[in-house]
C-alpha positions in Angstrom: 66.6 -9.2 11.3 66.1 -6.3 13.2 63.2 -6.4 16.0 63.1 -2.8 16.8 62.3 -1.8 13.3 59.1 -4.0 13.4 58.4 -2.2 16.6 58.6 1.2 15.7 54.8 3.1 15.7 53.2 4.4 12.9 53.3 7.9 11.6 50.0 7.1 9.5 46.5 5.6 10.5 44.5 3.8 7.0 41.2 5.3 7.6 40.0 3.6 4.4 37.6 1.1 6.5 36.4 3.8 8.7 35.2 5.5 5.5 33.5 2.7 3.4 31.6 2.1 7.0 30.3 5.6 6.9 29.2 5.7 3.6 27.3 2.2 4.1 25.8 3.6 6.7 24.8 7.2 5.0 23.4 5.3 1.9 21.5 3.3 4.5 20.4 6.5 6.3 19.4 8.3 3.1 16.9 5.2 2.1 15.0 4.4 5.2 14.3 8.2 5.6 12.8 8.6 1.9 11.1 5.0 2.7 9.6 6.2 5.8 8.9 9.9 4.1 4.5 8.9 3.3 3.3 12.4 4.0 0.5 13.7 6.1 -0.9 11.6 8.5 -4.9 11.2 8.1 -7.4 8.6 9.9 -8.4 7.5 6.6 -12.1 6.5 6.3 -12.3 2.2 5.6 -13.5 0.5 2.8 -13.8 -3.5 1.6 -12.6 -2.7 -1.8 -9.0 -4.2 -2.4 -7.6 -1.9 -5.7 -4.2 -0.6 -4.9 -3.6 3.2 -6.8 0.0 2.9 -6.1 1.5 4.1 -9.8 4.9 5.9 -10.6 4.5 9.7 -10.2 1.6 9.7 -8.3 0.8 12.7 -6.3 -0.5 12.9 -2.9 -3.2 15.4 -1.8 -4.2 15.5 1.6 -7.1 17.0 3.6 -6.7 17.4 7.4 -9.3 17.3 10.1 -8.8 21.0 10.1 -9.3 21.0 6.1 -5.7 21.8 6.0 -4.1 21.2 2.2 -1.5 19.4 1.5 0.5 18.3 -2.0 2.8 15.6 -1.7 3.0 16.1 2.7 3.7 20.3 1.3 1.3 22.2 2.8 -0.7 24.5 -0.2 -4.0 26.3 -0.8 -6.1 25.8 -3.5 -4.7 28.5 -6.0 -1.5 27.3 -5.1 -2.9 23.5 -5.5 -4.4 24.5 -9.1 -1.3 25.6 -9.9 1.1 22.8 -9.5 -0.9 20.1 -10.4 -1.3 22.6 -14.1 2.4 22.4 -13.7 2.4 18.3 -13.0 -0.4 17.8 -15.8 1.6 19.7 -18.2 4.8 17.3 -18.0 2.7 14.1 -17.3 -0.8 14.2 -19.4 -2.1 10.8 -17.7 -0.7 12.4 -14.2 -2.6 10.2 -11.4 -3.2 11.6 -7.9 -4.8 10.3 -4.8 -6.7 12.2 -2.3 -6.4 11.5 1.0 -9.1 12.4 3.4 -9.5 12.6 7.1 -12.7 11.2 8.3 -13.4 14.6 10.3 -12.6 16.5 7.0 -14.7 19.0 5.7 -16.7 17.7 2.6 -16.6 21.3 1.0 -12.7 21.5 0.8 -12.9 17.6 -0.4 -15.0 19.0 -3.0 -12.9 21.9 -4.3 -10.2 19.8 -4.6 -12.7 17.2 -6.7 -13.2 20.3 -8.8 -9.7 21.6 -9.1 -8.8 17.5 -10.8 -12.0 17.7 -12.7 -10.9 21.3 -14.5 -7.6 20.6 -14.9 -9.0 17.2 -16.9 -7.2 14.8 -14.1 -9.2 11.4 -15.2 -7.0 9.6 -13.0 -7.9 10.4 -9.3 -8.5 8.2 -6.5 -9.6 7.7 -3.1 -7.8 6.7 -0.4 -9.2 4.3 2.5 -8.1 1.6 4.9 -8.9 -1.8 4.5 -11.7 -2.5 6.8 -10.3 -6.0 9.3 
């Protein structure tokens, strides 16, 4: 048996481990950022009433303080709003969307944006609050 052949140092390094870690940890990367991805952030006026609106392919519209639009955290006008949600309508005819409103929002942009779903014939629309404690 010879000893210094069990000594000699590698010419090669398995860097097999090394990758299955980093690709744990980039799958694990890419899901907390799309779970923590919600959109704009609003102080959302509260309510007692308990219904959740959570349904798959919902869209997101958002009014600011400011009366700032935004589709889905994207910041739009309303032309620009009337048209994607034709565009989302078109592919999905029962599309449901939520508007979220700031308390401080102005009432005439929450309007227009009423109007825009009405129009486009948008029967599924609905508020969002926060549970009052």
């Amino acid at each position: 048996m010879d000893v210094r052949a069990d000594n000699q140092p590698y010419d090669d390094i398995n860097i097999t481990p090394m990758l299955d870690l980093a690709y744990v940890l980039l799958v694990t990367f890419i899901i907390l950022t799309t779970a923590s991805v919600q959109g704009v952030k609003v102080n959302s006026p509260t309510t007692t009433a308990q219904n959740n609106l959570a349904k798959p392919q919902t869209r997101a519209i958002t009014v600011t303080a400011d009366g700032a639009l935004f589709l889905d955290a994207y910041p739009v006008t309303l032309d620009e709003l009337r048209n994607r949600l034709a565009d989302y309508k078109a592919a999905n005819p029962a599309l449901p969307v939520v508007l979220k409103g700031d308390t401080a929002a102005q009432y005439d942009v929450v309007v227009q944006v009423l109007d825009i779903a009405k129009r486009l014939d948008i029967a599924e629309i609905g508020l969002v609050t926060t549970r009052a404690k």
